[in-house]
Backbone as CSV, one residue per row, in Angstrom:
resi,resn,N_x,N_y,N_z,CA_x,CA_y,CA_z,C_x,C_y,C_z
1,UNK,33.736,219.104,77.876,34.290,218.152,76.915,34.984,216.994,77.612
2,UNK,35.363,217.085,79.345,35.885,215.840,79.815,35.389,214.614,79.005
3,UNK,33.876,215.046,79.227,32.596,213.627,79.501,33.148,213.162,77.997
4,UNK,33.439,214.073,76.458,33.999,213.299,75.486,35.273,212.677,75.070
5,UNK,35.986,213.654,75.656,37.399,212.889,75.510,37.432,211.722,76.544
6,UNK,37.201,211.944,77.707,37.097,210.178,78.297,36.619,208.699,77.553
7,UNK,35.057,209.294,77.131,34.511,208.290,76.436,35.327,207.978,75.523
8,UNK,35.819,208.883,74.968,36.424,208.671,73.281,38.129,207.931,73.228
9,UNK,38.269,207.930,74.758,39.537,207.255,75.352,40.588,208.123,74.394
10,UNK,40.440,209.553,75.059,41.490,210.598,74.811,41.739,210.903,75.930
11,UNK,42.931,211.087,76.750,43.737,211.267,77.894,45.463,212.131,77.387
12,UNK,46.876,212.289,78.126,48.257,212.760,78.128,49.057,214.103,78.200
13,UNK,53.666,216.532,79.726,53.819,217.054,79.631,54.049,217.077,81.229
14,UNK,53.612,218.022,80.579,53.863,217.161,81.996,55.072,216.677,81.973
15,UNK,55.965,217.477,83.063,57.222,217.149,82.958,57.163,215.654,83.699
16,UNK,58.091,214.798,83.289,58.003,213.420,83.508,58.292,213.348,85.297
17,UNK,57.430,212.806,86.235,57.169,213.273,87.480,58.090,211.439,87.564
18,UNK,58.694,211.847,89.846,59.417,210.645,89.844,58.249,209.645,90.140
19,UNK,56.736,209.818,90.423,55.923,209.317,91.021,55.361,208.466,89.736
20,UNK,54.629,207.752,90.203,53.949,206.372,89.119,52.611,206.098,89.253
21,UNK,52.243,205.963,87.864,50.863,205.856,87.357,50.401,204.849,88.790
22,UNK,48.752,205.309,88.726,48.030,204.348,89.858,47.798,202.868,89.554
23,UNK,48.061,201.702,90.059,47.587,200.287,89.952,47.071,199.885,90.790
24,UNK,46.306,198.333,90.645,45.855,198.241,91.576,45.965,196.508,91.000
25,UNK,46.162,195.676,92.510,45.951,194.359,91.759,45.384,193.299,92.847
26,UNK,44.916,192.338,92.561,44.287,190.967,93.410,45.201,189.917,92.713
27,UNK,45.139,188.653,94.165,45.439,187.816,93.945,44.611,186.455,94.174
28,UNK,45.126,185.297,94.011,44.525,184.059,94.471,45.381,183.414,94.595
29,UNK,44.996,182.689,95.814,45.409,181.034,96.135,46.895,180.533,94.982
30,UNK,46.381,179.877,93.971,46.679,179.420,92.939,47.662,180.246,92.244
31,UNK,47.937,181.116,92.486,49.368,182.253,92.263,48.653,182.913,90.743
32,UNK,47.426,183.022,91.027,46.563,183.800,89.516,47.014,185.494,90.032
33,UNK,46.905,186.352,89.202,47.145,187.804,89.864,46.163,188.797,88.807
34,UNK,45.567,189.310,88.579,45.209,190.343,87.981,45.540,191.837,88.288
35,UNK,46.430,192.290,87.691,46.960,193.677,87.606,46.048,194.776,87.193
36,UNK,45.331,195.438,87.406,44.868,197.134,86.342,45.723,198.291,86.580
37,UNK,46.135,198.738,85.183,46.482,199.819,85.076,45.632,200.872,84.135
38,UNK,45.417,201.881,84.369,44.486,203.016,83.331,45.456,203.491,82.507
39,UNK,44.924,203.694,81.420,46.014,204.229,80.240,45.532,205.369,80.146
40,UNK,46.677,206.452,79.237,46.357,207.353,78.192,46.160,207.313,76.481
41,UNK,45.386,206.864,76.156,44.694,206.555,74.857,45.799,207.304,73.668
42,UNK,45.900,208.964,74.054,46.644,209.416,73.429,47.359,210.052,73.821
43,UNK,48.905,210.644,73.319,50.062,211.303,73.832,51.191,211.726,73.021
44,UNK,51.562,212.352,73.038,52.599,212.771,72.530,54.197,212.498,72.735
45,UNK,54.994,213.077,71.744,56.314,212.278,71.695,57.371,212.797,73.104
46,UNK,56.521,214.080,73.552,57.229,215.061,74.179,56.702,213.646,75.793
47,UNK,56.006,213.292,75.984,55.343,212.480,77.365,56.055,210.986,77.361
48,UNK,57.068,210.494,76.219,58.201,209.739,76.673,59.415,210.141,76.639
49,UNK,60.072,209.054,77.699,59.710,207.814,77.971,58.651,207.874,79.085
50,UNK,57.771,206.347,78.620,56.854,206.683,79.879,57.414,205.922,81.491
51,UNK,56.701,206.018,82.088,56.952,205.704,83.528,57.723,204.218,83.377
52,UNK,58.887,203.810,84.057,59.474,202.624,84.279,58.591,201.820,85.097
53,UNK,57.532,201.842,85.522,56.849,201.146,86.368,55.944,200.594,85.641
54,UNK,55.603,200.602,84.156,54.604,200.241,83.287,55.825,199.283,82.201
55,UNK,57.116,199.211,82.438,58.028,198.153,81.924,57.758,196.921,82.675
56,UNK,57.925,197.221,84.319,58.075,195.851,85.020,56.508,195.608,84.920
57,UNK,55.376,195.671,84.875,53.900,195.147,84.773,54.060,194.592,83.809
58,UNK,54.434,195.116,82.659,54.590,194.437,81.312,55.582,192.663,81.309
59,UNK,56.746,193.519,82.181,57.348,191.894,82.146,57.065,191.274,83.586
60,UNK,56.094,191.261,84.295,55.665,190.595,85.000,53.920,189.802,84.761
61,UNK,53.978,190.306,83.555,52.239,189.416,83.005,52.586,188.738,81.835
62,UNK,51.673,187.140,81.935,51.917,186.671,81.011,50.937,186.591,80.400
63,UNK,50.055,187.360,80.497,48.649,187.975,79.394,48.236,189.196,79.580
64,UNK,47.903,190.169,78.614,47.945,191.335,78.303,46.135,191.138,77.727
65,UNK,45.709,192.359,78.490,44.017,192.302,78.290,43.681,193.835,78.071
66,UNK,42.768,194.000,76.965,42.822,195.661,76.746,41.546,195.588,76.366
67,UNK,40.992,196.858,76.353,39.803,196.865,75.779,39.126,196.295,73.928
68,UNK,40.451,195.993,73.347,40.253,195.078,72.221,41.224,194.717,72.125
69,UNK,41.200,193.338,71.268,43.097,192.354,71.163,43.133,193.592,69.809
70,UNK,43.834,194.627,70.159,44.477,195.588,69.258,45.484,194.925,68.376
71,UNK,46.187,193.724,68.578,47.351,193.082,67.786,46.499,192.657,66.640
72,UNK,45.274,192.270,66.853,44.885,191.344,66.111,43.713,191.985,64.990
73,UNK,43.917,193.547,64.886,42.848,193.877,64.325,42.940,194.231,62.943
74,UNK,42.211,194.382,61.968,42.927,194.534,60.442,42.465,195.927,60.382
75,UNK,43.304,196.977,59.743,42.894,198.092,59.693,42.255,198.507,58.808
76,UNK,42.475,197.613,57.476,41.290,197.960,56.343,39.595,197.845,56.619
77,UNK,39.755,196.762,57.324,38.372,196.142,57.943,38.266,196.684,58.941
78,UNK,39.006,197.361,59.879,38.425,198.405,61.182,37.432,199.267,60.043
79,UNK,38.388,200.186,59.063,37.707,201.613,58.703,36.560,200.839,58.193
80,UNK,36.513,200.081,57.250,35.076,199.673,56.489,33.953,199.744,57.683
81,UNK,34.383,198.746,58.650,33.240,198.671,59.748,32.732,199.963,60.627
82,UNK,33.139,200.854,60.747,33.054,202.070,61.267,32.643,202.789,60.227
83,UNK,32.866,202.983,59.076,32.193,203.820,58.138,31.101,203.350,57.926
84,UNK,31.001,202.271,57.390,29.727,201.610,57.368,28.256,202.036,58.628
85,UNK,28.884,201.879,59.850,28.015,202.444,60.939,28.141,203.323,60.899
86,UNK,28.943,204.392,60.466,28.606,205.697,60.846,27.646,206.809,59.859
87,UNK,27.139,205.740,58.768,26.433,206.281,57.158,25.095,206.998,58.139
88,UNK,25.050,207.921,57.774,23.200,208.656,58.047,22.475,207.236,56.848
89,UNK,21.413,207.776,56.951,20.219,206.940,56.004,20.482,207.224,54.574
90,UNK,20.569,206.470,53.696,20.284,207.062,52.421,19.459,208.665,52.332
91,UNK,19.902,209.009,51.873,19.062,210.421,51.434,19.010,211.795,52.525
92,UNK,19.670,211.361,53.472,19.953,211.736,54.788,21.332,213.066,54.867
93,UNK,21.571,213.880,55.315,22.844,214.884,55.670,22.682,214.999,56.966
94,UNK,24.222,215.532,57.108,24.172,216.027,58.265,22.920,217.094,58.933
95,UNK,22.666,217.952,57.879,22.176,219.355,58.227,21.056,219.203,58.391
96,UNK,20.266,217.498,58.470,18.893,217.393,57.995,18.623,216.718,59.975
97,UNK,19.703,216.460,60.712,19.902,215.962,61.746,20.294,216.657,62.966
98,UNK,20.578,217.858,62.809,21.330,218.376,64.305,20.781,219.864,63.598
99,UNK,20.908,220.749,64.677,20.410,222.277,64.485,21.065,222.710,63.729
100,UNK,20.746,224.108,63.252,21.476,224.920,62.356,22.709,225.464,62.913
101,UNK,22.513,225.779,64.069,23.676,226.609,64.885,24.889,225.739,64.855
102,UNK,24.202,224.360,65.185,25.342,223.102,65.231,26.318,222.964,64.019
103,UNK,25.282,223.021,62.893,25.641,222.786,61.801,26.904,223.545,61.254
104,UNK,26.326,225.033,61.947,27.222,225.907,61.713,28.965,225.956,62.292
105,UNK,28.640,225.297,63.532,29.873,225.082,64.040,30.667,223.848,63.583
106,UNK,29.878,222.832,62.736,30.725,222.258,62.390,31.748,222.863,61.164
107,UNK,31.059,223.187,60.311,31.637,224.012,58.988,32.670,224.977,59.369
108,UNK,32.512,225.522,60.558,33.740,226.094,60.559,34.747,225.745,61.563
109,UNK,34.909,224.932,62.593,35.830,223.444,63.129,36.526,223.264,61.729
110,UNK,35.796,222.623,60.863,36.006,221.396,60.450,36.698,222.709,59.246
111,UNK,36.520,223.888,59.105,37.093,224.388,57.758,38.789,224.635,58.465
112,UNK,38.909,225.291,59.362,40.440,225.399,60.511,41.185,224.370,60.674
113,UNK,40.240,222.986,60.677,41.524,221.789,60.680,41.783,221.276,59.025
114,UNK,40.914,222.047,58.070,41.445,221.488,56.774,40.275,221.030,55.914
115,UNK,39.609,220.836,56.429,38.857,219.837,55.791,37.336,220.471,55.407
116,UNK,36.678,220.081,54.276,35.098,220.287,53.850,34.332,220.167,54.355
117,UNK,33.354,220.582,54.786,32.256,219.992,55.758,31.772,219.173,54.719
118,UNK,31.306,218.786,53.382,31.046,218.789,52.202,31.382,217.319,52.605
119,UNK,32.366,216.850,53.136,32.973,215.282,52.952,32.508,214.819,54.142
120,UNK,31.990,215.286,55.012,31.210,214.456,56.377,29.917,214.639,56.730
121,UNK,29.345,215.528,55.588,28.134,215.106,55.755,27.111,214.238,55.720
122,UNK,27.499,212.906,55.641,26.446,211.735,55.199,27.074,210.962,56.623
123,UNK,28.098,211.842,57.589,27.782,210.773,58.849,27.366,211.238,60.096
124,UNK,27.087,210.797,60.930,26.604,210.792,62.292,27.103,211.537,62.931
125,UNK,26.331,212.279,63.852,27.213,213.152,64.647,27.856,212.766,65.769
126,UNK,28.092,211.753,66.076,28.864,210.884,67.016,30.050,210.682,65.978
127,UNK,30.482,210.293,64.865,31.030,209.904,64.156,32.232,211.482,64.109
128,UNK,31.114,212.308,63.836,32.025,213.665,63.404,32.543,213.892,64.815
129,UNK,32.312,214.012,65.613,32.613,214.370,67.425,33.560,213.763,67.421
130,UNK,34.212,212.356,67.152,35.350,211.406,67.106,36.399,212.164,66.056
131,UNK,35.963,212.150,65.090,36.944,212.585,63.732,37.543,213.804,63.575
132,UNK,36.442,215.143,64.516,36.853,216.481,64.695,37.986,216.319,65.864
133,UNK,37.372,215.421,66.949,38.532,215.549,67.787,39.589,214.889,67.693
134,UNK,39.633,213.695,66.959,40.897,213.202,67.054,41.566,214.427,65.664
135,UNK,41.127,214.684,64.950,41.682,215.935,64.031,42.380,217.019,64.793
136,UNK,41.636,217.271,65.783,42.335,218.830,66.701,43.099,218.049,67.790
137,UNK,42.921,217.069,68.415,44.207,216.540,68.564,45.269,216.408,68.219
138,UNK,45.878,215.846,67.041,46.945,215.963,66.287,47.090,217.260,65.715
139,UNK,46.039,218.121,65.664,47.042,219.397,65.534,47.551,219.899,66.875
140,UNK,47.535,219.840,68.052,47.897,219.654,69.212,48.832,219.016,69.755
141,UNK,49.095,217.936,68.679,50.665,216.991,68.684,50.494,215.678,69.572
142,UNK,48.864,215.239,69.963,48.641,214.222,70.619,48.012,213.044,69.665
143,UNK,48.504,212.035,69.559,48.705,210.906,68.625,48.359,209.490,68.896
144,UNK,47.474,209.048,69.335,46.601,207.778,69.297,48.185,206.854,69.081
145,UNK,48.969,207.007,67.941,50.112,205.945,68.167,50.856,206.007,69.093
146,UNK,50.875,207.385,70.026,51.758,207.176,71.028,51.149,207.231,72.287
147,UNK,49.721,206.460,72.029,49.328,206.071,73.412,49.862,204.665,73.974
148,UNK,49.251,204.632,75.248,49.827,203.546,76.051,49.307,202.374,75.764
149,UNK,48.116,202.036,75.241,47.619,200.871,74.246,48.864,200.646,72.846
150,UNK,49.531,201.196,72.162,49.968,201.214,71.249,51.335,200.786,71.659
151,UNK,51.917,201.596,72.615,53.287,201.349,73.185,53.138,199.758,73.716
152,UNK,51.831,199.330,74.589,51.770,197.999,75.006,52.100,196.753,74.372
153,UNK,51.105,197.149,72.811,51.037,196.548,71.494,52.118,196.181,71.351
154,UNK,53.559,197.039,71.362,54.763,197.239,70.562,55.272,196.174,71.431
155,UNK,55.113,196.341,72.896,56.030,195.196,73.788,55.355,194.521,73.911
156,UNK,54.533,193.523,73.843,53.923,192.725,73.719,54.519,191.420,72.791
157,UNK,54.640,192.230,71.085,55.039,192.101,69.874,56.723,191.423,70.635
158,UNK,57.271,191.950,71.180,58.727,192.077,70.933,58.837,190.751,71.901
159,UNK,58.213,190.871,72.933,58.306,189.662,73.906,57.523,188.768,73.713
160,UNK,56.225,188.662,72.619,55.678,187.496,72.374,54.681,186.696,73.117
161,UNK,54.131,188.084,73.727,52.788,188.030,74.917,51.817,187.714,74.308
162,UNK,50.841,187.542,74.730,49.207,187.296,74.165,48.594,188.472,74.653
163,UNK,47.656,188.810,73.450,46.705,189.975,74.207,45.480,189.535,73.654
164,UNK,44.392,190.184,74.469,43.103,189.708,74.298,42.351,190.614,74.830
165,UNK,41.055,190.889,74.163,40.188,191.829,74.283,38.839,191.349,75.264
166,UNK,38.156,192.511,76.045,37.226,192.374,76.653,36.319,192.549,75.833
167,UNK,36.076,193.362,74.770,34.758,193.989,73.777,35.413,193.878,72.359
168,UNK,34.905,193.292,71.104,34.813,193.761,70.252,34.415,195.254,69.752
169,UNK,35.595,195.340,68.419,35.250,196.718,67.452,34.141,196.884,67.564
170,UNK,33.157,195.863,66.949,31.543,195.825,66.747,30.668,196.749,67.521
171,UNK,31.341,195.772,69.085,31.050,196.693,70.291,30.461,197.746,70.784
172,UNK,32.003,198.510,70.777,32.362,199.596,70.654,31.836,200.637,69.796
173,UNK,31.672,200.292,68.753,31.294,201.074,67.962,29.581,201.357,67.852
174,UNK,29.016,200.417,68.810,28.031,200.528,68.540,27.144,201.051,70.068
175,UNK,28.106,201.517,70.979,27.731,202.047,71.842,27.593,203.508,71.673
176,UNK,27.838,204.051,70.520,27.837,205.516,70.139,27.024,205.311,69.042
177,UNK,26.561,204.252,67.532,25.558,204.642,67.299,24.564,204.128,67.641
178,UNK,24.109,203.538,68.644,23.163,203.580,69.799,22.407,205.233,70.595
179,UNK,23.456,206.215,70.513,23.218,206.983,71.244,21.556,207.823,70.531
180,UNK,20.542,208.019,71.433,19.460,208.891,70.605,20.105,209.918,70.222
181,UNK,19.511,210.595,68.761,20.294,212.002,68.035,20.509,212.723,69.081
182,UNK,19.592,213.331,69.891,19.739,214.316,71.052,21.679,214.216,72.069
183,UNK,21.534,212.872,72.210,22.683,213.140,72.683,24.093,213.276,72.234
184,UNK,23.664,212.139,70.780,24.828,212.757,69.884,25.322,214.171,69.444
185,UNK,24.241,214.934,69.051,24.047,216.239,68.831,25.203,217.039,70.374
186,UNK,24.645,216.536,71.586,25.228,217.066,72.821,26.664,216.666,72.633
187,UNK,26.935,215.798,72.201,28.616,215.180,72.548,28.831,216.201,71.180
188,UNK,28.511,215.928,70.031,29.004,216.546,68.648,29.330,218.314,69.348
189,UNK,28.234,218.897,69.977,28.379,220.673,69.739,29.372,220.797,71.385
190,UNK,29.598,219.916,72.458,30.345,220.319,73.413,32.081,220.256,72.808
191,UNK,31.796,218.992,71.907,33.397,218.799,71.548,34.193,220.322,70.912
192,UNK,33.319,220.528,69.769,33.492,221.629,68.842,33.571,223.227,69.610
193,UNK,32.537,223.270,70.887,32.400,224.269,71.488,33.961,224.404,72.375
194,UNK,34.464,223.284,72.699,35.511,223.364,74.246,36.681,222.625,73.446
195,UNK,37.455,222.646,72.249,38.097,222.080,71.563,39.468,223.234,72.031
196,UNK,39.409,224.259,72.194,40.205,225.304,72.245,40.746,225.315,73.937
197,UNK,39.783,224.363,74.358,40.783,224.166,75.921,42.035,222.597,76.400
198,UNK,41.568,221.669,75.077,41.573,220.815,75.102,43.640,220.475,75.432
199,UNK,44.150,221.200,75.198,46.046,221.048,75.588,46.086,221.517,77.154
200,UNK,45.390,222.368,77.311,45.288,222.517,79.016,45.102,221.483,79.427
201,UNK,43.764,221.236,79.143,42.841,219.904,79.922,43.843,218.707,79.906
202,UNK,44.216,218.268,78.856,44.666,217.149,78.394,46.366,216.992,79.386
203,UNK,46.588,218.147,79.213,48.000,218.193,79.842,47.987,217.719,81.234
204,UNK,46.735,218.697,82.283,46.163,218.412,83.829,46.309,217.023,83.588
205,UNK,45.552,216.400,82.696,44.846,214.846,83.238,46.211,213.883,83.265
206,UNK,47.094,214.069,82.002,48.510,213.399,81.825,49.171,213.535,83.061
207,UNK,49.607,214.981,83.842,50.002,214.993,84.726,49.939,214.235,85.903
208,UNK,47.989,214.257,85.955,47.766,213.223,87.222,48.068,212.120,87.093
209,UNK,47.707,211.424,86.316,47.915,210.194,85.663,49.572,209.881,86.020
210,UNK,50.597,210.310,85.354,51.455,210.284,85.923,52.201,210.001,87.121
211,UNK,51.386,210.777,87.953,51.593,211.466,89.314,51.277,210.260,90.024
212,UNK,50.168,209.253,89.421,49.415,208.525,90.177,48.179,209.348,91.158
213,UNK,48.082,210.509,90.886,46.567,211.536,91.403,45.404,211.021,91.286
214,UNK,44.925,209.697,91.515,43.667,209.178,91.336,42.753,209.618,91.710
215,UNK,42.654,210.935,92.973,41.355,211.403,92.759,41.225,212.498,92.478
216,UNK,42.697,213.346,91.975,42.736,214.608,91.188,42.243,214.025,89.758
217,UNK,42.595,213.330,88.974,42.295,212.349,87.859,41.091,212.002,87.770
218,UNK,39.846,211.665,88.575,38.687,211.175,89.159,37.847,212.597,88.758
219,UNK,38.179,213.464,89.471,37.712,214.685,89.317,37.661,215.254,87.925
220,UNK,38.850,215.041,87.218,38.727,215.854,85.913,37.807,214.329,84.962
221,UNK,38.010,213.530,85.375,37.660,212.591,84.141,35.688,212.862,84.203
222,UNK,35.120,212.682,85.470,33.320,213.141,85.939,33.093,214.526,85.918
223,UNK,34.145,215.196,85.474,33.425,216.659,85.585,32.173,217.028,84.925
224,UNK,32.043,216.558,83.650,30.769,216.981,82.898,29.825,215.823,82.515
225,UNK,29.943,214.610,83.648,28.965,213.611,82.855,27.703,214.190,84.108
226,UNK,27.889,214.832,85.064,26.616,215.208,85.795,25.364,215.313,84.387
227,UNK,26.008,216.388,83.385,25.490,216.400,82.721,24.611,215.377,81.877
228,UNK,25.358,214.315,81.618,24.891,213.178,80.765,24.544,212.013,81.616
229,UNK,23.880,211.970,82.786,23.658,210.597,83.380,23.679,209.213,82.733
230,UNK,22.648,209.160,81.268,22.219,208.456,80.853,23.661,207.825,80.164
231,UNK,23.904,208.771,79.233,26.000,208.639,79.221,26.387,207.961,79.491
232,UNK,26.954,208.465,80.852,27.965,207.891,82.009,27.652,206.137,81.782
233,UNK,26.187,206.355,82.594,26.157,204.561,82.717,26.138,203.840,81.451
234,UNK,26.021,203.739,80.380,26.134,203.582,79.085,27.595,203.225,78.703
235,UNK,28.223,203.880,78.912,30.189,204.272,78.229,30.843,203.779,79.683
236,UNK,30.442,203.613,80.657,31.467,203.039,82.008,30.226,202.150,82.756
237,UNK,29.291,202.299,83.488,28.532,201.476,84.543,28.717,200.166,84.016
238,UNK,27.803,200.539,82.820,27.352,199.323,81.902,28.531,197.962,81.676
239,UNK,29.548,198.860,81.412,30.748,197.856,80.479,31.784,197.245,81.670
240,UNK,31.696,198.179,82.798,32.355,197.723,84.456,32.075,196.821,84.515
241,UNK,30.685,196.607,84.979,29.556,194.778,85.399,30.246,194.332,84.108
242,UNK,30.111,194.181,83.202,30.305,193.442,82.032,31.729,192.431,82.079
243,UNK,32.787,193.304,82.463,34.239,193.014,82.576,34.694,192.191,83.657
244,UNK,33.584,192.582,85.168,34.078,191.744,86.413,34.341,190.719,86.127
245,UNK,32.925,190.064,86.202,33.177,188.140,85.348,33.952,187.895,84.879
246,UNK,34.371,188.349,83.897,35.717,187.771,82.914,36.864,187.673,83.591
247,UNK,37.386,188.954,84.306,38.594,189.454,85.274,38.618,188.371,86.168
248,UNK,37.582,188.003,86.889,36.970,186.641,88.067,38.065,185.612,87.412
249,UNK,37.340,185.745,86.304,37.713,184.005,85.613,39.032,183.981,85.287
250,UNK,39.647,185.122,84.926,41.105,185.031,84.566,41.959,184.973,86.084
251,UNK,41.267,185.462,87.246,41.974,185.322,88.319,42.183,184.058,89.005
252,UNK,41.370,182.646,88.497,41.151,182.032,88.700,41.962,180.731,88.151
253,UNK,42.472,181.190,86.783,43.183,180.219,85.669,44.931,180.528,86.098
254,UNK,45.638,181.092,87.333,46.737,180.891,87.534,47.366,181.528,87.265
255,UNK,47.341,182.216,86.071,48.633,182.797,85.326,48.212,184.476,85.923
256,UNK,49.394,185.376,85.186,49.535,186.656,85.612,49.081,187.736,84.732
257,UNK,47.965,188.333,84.708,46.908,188.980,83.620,47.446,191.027,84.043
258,UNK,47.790,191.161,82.872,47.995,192.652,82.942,46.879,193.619,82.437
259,UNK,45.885,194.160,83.013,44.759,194.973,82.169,44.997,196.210,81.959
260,UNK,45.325,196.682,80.810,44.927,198.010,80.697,44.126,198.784,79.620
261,UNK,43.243,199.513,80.578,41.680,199.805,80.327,41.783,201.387,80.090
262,UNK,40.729,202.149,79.645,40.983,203.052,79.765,39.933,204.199,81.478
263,UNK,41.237,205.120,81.529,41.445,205.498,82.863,40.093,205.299,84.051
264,UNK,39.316,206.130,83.346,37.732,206.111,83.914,37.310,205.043,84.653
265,UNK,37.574,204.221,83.780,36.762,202.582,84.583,37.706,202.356,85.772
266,UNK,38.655,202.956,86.280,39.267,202.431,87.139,39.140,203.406,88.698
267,UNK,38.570,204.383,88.278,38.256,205.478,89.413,36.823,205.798,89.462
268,UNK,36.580,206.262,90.774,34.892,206.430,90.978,34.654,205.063,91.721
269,UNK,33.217,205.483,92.400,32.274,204.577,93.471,31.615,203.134,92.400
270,UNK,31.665,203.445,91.102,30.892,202.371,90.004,32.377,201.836,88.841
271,UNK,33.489,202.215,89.730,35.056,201.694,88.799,34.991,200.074,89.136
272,UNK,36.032,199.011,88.092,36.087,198.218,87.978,36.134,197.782,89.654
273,UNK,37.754,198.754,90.328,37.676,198.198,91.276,37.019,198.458,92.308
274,UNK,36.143,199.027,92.422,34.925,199.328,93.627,33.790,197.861,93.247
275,UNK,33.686,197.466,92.167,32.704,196.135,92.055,33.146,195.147,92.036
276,UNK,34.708,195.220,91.751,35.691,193.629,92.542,35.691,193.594,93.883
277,UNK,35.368,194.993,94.298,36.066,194.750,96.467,34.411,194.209,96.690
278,UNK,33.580,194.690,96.361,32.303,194.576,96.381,31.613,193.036,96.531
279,UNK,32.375,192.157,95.539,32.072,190.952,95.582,33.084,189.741,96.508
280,UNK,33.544,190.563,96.983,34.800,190.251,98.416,36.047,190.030,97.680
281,UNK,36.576,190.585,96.752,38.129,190.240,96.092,38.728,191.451,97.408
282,UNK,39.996,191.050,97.589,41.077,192.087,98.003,41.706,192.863,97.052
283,UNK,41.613,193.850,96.603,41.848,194.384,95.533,42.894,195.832,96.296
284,UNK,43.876,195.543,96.121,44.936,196.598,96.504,46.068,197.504,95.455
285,UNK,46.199,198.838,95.953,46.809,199.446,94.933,48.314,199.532,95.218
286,UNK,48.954,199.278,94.048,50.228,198.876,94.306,51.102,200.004,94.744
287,UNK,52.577,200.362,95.177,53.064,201.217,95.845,54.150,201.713,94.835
């Protein structure tokens, strides 16, 4: 289930360690700086305060870059647009799309956290893989509002930063229903199957993260995309190349750019910063 909670930018007890999340940053000439930091998507109330070293990044950038301008998004019009993509075909169920066995495991997931199978059957099984897990998440006490995108949001707001997105919702959302059934089906029955390890797991990865453990962190985040090659490059290769350019160009315009992405893209031989050193940036991790 790494390979889904990564994608799905679920990460966060880790008793609060004195050590600090990993960064890494370049500069230019022109006093431009680009900062990366990897977030935890989601977390709990028990994992603040978070690290004091993610205050001073904050008040040392005077642009804030995330994987969407989150300030700026309407939430009525998020859900429409996501439901909307996530409809099967007219005339379509779940049960008419993924195996029986699958089927079966959803109905009973989905009966333990509360809910009907009855009410998600007309969506995608990428769709349900998101909704089951962020569901058994919060019964777990880990909360999308108290991730580090959200906390950013909040200071941002208070100090009157700009934030700005690399990818649209649209995006995003459409890099999962893109996926052929086969693999949706794979992300849908691993989530449901390994959901019961998921406060262990989740706890390890917070820890490293924390710790600044970038290649203890590295390790848990690739554990199971061996499995999914096609995946991997899809949800990180793909969207890495995509981001350099932009990062280039903001390093270039002077001012002091704070990124935070989620964790993955920032570790591994195909991470943001292995294809910045690549194109000759100095790209160093901060201390």
């Amino acid at each position: 289930m790494r390979a889904w909670l990564t994608a799905l930018a679920l990460l966060g007890t880790a008793g609060h360690s004195a050590a600090d999340p990993a960064a890494w940053r370049m500069t230019a000439p022109n006093g431009g700086e680009v900062t990366m930091l990897g977030s935890m998507h989601v977390l709990r109330p028990s994992d603040y305060p978070l690290p004091a070293s993610m205050n001073a990044l904050l008040a040392r950038a005077d642009q804030i870059v995330m994987e969407m301008d989150l300030d700026d998004l309407d939430a009525a019009a998020q859900q429409s647009t996501i439901l909307a993509t996530a409809l099967l075909p007219q005339g379509t169920v779940l049960a008419d799309v993924v195996d029986a066995d699958v089927y079966r495991l959803v109905e009973q997931e989905a009966g333990s956290l509360g809910v009907d199978v009855k009410a998600l059957e007309r969506f995608e099984p990428w769709f349900l893989a998101i909704t089951l897990l962020d569901l058994g998440m919060r019964k777990l006490g880990f909360q999308a509002e108290r991730g580090v995108e959200q906390y950013v949001v909040g200071e941002a707001a208070r100090t009157s930063k700009e934030i700005v997105g690399l990818e649209t919702l649209e995006f995003q959302i459409g890099i999962f229903d893109s996926l052929p059934q086969q693999q949706q089906q794979a992300m849908l029955e691993q989530t449901l199957a390994e959901l019961d390890e998921a406060a262990t797991m989740l706890s390890d990865m917070v820890a490293a993260w924390r710790d600044g453990e970038i290649d203890r962190l590295g390790d848990e985040l690739y554990a199971d995309f061996d499995e999914f090659p096609g995946l991997y490059d899809t949800l990180v290769t793909k969207r890495n190349e995509a981001w350099v350019p932009t990062l280039e160009k903001m390093l270039a315009d002077g001012r002091k750019h704070l990124v935070v992405v989620g964790a993955l893209h920032l570790v591994g031989p195909d991470s943001v910063i292995e294809l910045l050193r690549s194109r000759g940036h100095k790209v160093e991790r901060l201390n």
